[in-house]
Each structure stands twice: as structure tokens, then as C-alpha cells.
Backbone atoms as SQL, in Angstrom:
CREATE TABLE atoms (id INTEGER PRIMARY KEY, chain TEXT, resi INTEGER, resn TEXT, atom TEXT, x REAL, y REAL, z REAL);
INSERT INTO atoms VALUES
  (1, 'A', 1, 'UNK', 'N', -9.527, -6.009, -3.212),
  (2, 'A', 1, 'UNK', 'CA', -10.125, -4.762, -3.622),
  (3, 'A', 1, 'UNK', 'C', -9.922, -3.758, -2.500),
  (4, 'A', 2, 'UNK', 'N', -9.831, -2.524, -2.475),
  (5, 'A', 2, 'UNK', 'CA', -9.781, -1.410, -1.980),
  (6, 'A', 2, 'UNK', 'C', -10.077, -0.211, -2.085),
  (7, 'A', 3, 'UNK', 'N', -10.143, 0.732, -1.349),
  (8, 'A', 3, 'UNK', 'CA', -10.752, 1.693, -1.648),
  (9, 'A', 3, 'UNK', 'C', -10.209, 2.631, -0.577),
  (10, 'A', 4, 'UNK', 'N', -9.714, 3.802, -0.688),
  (11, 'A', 4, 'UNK', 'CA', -9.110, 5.096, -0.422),
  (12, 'A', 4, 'UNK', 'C', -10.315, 6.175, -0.400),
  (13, 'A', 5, 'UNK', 'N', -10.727, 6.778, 0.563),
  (14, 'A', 5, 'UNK', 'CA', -11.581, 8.247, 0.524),
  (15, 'A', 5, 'UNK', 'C', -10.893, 9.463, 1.104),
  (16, 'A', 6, 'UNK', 'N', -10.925, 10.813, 0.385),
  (17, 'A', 6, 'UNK', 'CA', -10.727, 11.540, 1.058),
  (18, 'A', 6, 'UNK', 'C', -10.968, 11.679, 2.366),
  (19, 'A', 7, 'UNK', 'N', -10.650, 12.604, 3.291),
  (20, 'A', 7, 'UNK', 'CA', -11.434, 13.444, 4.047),
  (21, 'A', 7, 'UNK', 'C', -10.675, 14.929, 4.173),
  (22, 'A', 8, 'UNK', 'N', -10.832, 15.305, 5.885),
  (23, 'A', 8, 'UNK', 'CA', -10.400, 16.450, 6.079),
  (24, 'A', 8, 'UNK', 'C', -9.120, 16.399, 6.747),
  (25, 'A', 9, 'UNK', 'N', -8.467, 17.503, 6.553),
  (26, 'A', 9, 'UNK', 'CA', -7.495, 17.615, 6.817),
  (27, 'A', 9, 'UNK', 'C', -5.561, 16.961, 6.527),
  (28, 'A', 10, 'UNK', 'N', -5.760, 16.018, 5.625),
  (29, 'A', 10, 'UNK', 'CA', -5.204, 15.181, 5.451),
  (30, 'A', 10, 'UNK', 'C', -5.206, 13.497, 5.644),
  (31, 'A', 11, 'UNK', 'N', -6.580, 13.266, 6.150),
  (32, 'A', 11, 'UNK', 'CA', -6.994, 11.998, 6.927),
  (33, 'A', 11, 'UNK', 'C', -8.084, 11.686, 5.969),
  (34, 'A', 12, 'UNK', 'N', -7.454, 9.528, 5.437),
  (35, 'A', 12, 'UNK', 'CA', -8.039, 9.382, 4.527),
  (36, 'A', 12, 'UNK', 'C', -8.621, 7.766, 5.332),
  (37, 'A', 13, 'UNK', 'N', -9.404, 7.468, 4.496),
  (38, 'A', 13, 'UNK', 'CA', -10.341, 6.582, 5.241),
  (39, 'A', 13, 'UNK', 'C', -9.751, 5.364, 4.346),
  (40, 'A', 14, 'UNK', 'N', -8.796, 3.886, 4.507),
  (41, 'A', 14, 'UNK', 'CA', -8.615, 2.972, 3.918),
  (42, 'A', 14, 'UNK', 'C', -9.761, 1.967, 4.515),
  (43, 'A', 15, 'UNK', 'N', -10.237, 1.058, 3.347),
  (44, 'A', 15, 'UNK', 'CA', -11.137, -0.128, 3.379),
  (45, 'A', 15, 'UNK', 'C', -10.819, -0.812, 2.348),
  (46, 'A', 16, 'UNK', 'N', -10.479, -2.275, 3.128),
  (47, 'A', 16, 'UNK', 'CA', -9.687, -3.164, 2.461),
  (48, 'A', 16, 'UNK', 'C', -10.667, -4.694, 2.182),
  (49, 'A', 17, 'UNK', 'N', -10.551, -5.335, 1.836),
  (50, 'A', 17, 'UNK', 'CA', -10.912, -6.626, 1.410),
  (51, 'A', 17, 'UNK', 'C', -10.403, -7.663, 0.503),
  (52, 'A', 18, 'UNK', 'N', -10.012, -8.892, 1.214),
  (53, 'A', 18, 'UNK', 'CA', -9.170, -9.736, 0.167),
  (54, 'A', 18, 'UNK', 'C', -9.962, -10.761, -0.575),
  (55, 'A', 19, 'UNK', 'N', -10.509, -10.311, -1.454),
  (56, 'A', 19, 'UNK', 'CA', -11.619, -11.452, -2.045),
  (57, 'A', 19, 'UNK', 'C', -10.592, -12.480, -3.101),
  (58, 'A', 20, 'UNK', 'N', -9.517, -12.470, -2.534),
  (59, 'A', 20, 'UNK', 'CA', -8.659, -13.197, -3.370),
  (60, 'A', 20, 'UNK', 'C', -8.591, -14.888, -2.624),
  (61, 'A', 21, 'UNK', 'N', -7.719, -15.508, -3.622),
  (62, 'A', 21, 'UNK', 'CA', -7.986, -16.771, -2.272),
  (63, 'A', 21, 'UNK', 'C', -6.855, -17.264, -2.213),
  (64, 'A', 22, 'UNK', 'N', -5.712, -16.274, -1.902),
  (65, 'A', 22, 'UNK', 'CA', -4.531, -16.252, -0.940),
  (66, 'A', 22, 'UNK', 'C', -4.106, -15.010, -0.351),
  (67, 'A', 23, 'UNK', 'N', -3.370, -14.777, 0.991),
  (68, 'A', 23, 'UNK', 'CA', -2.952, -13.819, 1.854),
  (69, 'A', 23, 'UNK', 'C', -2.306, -12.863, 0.692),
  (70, 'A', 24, 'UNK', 'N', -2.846, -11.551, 1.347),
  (71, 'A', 24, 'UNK', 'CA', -2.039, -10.013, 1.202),
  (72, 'A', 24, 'UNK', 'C', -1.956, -9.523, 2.300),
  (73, 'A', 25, 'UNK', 'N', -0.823, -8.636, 1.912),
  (74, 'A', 25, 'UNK', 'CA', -0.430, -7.729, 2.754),
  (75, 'A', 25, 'UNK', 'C', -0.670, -6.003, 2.454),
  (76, 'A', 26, 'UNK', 'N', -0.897, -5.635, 2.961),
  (77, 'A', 26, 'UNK', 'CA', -1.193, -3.933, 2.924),
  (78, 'A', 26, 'UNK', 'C', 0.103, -3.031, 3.305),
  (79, 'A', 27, 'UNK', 'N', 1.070, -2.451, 2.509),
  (80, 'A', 27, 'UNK', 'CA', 2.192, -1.834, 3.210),
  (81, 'A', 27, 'UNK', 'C', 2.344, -0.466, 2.648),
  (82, 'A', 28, 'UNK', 'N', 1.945, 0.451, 3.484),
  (83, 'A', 28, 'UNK', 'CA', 2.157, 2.018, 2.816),
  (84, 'A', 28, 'UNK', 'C', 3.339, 2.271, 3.535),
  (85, 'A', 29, 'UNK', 'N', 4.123, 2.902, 2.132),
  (86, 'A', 29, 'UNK', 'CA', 5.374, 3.519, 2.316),
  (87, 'A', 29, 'UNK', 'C', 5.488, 4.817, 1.863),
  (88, 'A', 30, 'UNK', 'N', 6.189, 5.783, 2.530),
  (89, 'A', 30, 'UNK', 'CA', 6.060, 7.285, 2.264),
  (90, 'A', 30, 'UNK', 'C', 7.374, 7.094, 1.126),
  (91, 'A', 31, 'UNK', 'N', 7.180, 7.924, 0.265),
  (92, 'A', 31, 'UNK', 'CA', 8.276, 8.038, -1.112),
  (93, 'A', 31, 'UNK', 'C', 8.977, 9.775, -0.624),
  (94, 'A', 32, 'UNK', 'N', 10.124, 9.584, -0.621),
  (95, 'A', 32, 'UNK', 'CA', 11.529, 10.666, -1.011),
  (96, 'A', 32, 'UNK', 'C', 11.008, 10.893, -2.517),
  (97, 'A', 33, 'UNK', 'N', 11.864, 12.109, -2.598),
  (98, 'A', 33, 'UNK', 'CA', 11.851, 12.957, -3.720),
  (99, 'A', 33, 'UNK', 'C', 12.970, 11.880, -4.442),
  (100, 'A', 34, 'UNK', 'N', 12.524, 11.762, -5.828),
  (101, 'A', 34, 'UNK', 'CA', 13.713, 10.732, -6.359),
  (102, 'A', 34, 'UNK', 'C', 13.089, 9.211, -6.350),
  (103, 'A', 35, 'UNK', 'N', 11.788, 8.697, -5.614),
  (104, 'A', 35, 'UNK', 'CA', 11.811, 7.658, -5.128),
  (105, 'A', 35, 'UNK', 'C', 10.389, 7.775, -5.802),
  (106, 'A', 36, 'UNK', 'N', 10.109, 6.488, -6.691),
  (107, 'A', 36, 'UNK', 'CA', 8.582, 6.046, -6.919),
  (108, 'A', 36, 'UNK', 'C', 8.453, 4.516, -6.928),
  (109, 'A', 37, 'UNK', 'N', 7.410, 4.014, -7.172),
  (110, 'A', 37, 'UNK', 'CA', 6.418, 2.791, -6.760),
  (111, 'A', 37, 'UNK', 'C', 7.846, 2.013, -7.564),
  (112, 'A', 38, 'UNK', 'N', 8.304, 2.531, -8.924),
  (113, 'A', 38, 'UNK', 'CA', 9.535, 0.514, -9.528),
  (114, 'A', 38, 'UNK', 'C', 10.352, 0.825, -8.176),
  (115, 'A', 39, 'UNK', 'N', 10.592, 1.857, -8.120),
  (116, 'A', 39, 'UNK', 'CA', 11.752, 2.219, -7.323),
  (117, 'A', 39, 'UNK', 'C', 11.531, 0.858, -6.136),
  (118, 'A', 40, 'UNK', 'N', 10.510, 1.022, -5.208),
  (119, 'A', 40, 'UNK', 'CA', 9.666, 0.446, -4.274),
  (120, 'A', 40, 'UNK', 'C', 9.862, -0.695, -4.358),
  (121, 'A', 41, 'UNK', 'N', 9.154, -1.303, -5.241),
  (122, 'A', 41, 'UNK', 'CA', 9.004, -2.690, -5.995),
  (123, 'A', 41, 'UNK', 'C', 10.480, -3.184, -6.045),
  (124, 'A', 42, 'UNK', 'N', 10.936, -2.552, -6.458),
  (125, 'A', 42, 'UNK', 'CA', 12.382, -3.242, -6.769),
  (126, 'A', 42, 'UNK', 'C', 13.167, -3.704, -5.322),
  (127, 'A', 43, 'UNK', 'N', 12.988, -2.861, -4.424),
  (128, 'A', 43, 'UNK', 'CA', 13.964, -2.700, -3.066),
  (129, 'A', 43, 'UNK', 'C', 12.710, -2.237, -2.367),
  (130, 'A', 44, 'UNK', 'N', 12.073, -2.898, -1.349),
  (131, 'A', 44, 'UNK', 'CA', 10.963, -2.217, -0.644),
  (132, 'A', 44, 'UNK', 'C', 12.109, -1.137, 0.487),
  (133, 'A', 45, 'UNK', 'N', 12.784, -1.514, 0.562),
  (134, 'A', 45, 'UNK', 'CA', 13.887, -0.739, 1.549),
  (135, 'A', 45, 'UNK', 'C', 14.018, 0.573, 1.248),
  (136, 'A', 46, 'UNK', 'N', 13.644, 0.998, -0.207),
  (137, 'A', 46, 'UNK', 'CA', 14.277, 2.370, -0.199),
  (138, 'A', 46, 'UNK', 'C', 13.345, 3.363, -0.029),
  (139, 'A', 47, 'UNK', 'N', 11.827, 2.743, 0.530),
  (140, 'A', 47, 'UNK', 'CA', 11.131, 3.822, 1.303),
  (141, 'A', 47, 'UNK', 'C', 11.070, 3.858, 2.499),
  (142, 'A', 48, 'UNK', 'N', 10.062, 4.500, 3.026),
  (143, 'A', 48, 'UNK', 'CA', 9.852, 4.739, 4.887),
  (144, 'A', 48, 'UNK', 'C', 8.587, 3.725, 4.632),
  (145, 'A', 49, 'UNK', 'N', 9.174, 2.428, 5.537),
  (146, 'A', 49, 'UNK', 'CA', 8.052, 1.716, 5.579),
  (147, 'A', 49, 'UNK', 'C', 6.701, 2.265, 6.541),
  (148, 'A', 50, 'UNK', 'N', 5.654, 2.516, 7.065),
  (149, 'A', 50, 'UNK', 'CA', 4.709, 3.805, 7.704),
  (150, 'A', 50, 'UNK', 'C', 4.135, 2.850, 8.309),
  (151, 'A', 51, 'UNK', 'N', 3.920, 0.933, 7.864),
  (152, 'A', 51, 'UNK', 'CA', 3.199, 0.257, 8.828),
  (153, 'A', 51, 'UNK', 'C', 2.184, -0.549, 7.815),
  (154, 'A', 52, 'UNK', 'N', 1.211, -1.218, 7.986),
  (155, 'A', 52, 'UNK', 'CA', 0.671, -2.158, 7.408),
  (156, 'A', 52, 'UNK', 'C', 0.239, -3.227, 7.920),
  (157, 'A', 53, 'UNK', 'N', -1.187, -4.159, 7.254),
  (158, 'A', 53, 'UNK', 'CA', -1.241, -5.263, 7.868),
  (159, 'A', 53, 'UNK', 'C', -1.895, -6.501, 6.956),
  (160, 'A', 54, 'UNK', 'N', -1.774, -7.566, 7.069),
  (161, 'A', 54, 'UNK', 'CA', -1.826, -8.565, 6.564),
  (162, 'A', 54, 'UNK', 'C', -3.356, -9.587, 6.526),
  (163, 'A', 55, 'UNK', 'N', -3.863, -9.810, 5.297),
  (164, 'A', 55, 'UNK', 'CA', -5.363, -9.944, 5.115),
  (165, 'A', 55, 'UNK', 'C', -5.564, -11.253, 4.562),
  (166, 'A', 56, 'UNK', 'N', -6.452, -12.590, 5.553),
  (167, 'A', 56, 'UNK', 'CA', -5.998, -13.809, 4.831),
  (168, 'A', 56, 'UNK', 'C', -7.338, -13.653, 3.854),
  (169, 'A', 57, 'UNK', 'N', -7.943, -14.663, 3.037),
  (170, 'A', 57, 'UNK', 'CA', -8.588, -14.655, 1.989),
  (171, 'A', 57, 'UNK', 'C', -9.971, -14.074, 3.068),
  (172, 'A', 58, 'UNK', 'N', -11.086, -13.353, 2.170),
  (173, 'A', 58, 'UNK', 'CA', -11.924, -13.055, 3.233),
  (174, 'A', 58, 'UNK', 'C', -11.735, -12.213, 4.072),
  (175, 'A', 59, 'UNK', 'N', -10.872, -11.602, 4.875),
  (176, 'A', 59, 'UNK', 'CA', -10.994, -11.055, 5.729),
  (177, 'A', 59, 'UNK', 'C', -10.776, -9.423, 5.248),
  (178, 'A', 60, 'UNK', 'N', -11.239, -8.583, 5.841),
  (179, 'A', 60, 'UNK', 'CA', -11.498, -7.073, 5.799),
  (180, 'A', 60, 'UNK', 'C', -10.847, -6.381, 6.727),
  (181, 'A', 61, 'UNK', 'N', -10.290, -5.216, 6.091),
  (182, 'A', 61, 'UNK', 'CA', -9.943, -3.953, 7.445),
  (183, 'A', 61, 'UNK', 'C', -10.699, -2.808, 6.888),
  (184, 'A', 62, 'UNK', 'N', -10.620, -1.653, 8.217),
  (185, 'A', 62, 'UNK', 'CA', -10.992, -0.237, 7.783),
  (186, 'A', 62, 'UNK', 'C', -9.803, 0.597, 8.916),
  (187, 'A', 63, 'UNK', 'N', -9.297, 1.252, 8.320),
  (188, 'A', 63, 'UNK', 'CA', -8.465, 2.149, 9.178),
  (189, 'A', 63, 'UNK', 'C', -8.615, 3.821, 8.565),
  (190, 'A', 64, 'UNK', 'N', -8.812, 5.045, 9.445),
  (191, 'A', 64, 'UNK', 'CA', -8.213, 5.995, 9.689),
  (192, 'A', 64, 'UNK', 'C', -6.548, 6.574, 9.298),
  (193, 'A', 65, 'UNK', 'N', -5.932, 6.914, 8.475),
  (194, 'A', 65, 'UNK', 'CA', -4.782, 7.482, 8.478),
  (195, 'A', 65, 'UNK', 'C', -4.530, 8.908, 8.501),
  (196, 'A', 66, 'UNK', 'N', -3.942, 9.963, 8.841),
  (197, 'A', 66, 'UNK', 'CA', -3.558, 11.396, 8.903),
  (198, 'A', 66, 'UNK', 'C', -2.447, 11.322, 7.875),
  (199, 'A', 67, 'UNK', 'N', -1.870, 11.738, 7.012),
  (200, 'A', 67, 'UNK', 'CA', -1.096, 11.869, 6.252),
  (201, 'A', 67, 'UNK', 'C', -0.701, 13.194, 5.724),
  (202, 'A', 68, 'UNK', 'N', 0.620, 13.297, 5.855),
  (203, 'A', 68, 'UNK', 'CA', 1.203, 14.956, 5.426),
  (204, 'A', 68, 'UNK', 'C', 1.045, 14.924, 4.191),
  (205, 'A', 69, 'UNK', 'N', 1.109, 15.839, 3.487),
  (206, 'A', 69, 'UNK', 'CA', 1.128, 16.355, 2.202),
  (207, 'A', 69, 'UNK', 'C', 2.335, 15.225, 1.679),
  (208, 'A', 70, 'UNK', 'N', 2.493, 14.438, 0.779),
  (209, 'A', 70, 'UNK', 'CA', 3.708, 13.980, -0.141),
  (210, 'A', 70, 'UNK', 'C', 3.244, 12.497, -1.101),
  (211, 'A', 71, 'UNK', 'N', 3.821, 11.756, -1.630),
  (212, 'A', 71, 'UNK', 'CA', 3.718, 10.854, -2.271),
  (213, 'A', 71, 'UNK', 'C', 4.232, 9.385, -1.057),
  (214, 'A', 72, 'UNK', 'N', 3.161, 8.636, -1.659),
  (215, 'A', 72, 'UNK', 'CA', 3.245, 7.174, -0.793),
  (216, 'A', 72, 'UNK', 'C', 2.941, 6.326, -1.812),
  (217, 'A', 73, 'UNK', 'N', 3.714, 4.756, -1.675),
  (218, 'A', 73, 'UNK', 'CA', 3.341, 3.810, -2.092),
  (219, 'A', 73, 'UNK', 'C', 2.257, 3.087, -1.139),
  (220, 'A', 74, 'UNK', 'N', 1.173, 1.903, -1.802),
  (221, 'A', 74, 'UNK', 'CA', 0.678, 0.921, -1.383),
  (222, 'A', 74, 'UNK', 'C', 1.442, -0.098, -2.090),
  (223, 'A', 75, 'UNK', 'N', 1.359, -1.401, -1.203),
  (224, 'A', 75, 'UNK', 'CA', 1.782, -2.712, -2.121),
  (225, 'A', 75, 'UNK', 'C', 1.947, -3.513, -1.307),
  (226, 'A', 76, 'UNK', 'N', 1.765, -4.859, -1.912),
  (227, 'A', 76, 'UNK', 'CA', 1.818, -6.190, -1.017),
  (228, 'A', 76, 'UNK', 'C', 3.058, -7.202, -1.930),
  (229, 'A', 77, 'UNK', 'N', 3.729, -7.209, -0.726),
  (230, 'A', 77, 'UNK', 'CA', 5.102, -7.605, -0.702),
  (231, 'A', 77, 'UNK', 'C', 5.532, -9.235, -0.690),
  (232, 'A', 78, 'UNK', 'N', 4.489, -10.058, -0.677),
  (233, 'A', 78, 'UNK', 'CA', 4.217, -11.266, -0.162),
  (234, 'A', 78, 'UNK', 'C', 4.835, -12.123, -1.412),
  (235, 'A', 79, 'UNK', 'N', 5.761, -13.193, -1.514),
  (236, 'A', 79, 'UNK', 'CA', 6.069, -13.951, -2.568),
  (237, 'A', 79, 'UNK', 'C', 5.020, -14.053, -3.600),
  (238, 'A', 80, 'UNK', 'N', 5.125, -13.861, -4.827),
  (239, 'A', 80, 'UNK', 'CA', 4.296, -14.547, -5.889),
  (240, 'A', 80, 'UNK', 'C', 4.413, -15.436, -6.668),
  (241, 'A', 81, 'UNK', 'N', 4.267, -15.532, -7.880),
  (242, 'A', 81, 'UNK', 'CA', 4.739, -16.847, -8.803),
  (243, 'A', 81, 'UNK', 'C', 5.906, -16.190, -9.535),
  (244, 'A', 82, 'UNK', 'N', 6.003, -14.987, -9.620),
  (245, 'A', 82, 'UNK', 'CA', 7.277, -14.306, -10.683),
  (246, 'A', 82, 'UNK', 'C', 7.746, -13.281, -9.681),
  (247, 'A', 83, 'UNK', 'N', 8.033, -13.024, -8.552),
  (248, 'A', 83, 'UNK', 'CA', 8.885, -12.530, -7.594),
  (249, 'A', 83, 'UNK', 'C', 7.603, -11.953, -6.636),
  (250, 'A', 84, 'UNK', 'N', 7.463, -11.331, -6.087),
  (251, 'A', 84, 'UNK', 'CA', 6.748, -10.503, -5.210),
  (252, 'A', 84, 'UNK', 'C', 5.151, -10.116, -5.750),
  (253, 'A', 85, 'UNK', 'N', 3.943, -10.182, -5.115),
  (254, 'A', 85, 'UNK', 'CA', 2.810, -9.633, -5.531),
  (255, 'A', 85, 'UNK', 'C', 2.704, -7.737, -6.115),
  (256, 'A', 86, 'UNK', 'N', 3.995, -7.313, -5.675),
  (257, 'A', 86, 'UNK', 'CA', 4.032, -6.070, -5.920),
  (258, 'A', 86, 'UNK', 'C', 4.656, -5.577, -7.281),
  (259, 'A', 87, 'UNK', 'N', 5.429, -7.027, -7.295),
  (260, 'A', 87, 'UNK', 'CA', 6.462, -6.624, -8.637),
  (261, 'A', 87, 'UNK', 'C', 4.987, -7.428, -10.106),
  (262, 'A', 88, 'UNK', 'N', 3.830, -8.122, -9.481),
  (263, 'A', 88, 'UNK', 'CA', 3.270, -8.945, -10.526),
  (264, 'A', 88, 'UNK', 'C', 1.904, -7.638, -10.464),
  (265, 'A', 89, 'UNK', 'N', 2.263, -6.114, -10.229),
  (266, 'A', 89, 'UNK', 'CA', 1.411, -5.311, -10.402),
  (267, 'A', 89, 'UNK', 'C', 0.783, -4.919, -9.147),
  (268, 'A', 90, 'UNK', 'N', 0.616, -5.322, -7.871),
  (269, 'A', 90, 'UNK', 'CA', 0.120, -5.305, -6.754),
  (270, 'A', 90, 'UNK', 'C', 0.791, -4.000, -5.857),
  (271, 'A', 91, 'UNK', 'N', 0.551, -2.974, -6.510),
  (272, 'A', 91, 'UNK', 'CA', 1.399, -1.828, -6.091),
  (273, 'A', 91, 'UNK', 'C', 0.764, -0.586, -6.813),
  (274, 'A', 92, 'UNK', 'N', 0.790, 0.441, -6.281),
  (275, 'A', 92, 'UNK', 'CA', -0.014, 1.738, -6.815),
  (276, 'A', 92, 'UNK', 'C', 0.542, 3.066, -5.756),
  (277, 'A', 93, 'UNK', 'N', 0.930, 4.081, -6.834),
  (278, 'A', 93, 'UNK', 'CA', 1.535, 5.751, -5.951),
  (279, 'A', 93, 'UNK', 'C', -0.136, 5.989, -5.564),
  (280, 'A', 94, 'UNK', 'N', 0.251, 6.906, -4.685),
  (281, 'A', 94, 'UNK', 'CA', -0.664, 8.195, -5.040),
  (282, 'A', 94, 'UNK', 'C', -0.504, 9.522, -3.938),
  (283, 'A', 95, 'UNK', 'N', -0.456, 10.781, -4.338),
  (284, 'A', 95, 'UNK', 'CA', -0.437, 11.601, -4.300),
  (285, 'A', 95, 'UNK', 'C', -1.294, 12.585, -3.131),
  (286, 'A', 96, 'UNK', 'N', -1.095, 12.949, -2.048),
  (287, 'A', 96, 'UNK', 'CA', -1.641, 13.526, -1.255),
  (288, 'A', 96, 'UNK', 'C', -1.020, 14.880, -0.922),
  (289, 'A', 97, 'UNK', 'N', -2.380, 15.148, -1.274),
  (290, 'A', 97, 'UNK', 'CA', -1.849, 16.807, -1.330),
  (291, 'A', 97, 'UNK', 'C', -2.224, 18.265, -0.460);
């Protein structure tokens, strides 16, 4: 589960939690014009990977980010049972504006 808050200036408050009961990963990628989340999913390569970190069952983050105005993916990239946790839905745009 997760959760995204505004704030000011472009700086958004991520809080993470894996109440799942295997490892994720957290990977925001900034999206090009031309470039969205299948895009992503398909080839994590064809964004700007921005950084990320990895959450075993249980465990929590909270981070601070500054972010320019543009479109970013989230998604966890980690093998699944039908290719990647990102390609089995584990992936979401969104829009900062």
C-alpha cells in the first residue's frame, strides 16, 4: 500500500508499506514525451530511472521528493509469476504539475 501527498512547491511526501508477504521494490521513473507506464512495463529502460528502494514483507519507508513539473512512473520490477510485478499491474503514471 502507498500513499503520495501533495505539498509545496513541487515536493511530495511518499509513504510506503509492504503488507504483502513477498519483497517489492519502489522505482520512480521520469517519462519523455512519447513514453507512458506499458511503455515502462514493457522495457523499464526506456525511462530515466530517478532511484528507488526495496521493501521486504513488513517493512515501511517515508521519503521527501522535489519533483519538476512532468509525468513519472511508479512500479516494482521484481520477477512475478507471469513476468514482472509491474507487468501483473504493479505500476501506476501520475502527473505532476
Amino acid at each position: 500500500m502507498g500513499r503520495c501527498d501533495r505539498g509545496g512547491s513541487g515536493i511530495r511526501a511518499f509513504e510506503l508499506t509492504n503488507d504483502d508477504t513477498e519483497p517489492h521494490e519502489f522505482a520512480a521513473i521520469g517519462l519523455a514525451d512519447g513514453v507512458d507506464a506499458d511503455t515502462v512495463i514493457k522495457d523499464p529502460n526506456s525511462g530515466d530511472r530517478m532511484g528507488g528502494t526495496f521493501l521486504d514483507p513488513g517493512d515501511s519507508f517515508a521519503t521527501f521528493v522535489d519533483l519538476e513539473p512532468g509525468r513519472y512512473g511508479l512500479a516494482c520490477f521484481l520477477p512475478g509469476t507471469a513476468g514482472t510485478h509491474a507487468s501483473e499491474g504493479m505500476a501506476v503514471e501520475m502527473e505532476v504539475g
